[in-house]
N, C-alpha and C positions, 0 to 999 in steps of 0.2 A: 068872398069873391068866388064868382064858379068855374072849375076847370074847363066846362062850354059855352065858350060867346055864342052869338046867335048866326056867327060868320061859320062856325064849324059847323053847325045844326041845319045850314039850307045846304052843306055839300052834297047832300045826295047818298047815293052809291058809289059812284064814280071821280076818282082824284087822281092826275098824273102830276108828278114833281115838275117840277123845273128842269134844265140840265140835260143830262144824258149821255151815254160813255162818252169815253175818250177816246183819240187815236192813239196807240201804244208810243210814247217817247221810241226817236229811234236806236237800232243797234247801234252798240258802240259807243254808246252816250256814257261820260262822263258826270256824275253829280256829286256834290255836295248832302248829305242828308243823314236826320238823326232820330238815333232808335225809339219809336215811342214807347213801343210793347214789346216785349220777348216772354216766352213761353212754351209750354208742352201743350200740345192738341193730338187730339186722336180723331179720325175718322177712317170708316168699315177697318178696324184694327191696324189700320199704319200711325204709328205714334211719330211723330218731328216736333222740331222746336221752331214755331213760327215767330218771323220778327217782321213788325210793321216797321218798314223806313217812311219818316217824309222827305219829300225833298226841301232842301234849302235853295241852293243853286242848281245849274242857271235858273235865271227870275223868269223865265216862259214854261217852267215845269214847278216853279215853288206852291207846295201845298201838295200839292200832286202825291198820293201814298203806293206802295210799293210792297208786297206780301214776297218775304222768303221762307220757301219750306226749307228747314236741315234736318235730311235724316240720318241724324247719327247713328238710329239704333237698325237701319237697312239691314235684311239677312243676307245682303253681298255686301261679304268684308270689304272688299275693295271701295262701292259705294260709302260707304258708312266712314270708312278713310277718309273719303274726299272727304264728305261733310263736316268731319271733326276736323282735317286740318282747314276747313273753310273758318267751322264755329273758332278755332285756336286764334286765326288770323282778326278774325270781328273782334275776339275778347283781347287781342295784342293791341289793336288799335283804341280800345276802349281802357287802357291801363293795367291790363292783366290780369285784374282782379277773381276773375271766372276761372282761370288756371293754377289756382291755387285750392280751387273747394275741393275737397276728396270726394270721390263716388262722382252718381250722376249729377249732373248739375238740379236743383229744384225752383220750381217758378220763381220763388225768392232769390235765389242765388241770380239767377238769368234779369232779373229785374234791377237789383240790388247795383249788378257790375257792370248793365249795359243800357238799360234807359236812362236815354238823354242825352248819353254820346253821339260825336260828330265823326262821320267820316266819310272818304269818300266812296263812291260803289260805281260800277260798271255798268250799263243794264243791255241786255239783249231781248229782241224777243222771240216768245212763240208765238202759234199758231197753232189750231184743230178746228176739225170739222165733228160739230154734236153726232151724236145719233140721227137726230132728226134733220140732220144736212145746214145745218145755221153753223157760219162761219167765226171763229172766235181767236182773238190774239189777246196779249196783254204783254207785259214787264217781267223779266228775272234777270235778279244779280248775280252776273257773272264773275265779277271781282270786287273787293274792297281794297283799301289803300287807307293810311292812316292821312290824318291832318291836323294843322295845327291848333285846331279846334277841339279834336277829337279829346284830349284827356284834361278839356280845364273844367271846371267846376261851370253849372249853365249862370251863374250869375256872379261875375269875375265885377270886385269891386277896383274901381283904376280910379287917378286923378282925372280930373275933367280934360286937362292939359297933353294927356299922355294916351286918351281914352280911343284906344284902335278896333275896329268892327272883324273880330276872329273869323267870322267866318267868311268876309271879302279875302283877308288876309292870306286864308288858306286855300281857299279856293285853286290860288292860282298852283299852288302847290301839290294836288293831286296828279298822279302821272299819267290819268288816260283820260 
């Protein structure tokens, strides 16, 4: 079988997707959402630890992904403070696990203790104008909150009888 049908082969030059941005979820919004990716990224030498949230809840934002930069390793201490007790608070809510590795945290470590955790986050947004004058916003998490989601295992085996949807359940329980 070959990886070009004949449907790819009269595309041409020219292909637009489907779709197309989003408008920013608004400030102040409250979600539901779980960690996919956590990680160390570097770009022009600022190192952070990026974590992809999706969202769970509310159902008019689920699926919807969400980028946090932490930069723990900022040269203003005070910056770098926040971020750590930001990442402290993520990794409390995710069972601690992260708070226990010595030294820097490593991709592994950050993967190991926080993908697939439920919790919930805050979002506000920004806002900037490019260089080129094109106006641009998007999503940042301003807060997390634990839930009762956040530290069970992603595939909780229950009787059929007893069998409750964790993440309705906790929903309601995030405080913003």
């Amino acid at each position: 079988m070959s990886f070009w049908s004949d449907e790819h082969k009269a595309v041409g030059g020219e292909f637009e997707s489907a779709g197309g941005s989003f408008e920013p979820i608004p400030a102040n919004t409250g979600c539901l959402a779980v960690i996919q990716d956590a990680s160390w990224k570097e770009y022009n030498g600022d190192r952070y630890i990026n974590i992809k949230w999706q969202i769970i809840q509310p159902e008019q934002y689920k699926n919807r992904v969400i980028f946090q930069k932490i930069r723990a390793l900022d040269d203003d201490a005070a910056r770098a403070d926040r971020a750590k007790r930001m990442l402290a608070a993520i990794a409390t809510n995710a069972g601690g696990g992260l708070l226990q590795v010595q030294g820097e945290p490593t991709d592994s470590d950050l993967a190991v203790n926080l993908v697939g955790k439920i919790q919930g986050i805050k979002l506000q947004v920004w806002e900037l104008t490019t260089e080129t004058g094109e106006e641009r916003s998007g999503n940042w998490v301003s807060a997390v909150a634990p839930s009762n989601g956040g530290q069970q295992p992603r595939q909780v085996q229950q009787p059929v009888a007893q069998q409750n949807d964790p993440v309705d359940a906790s929903f309601e329980d995030v405080p913003f």
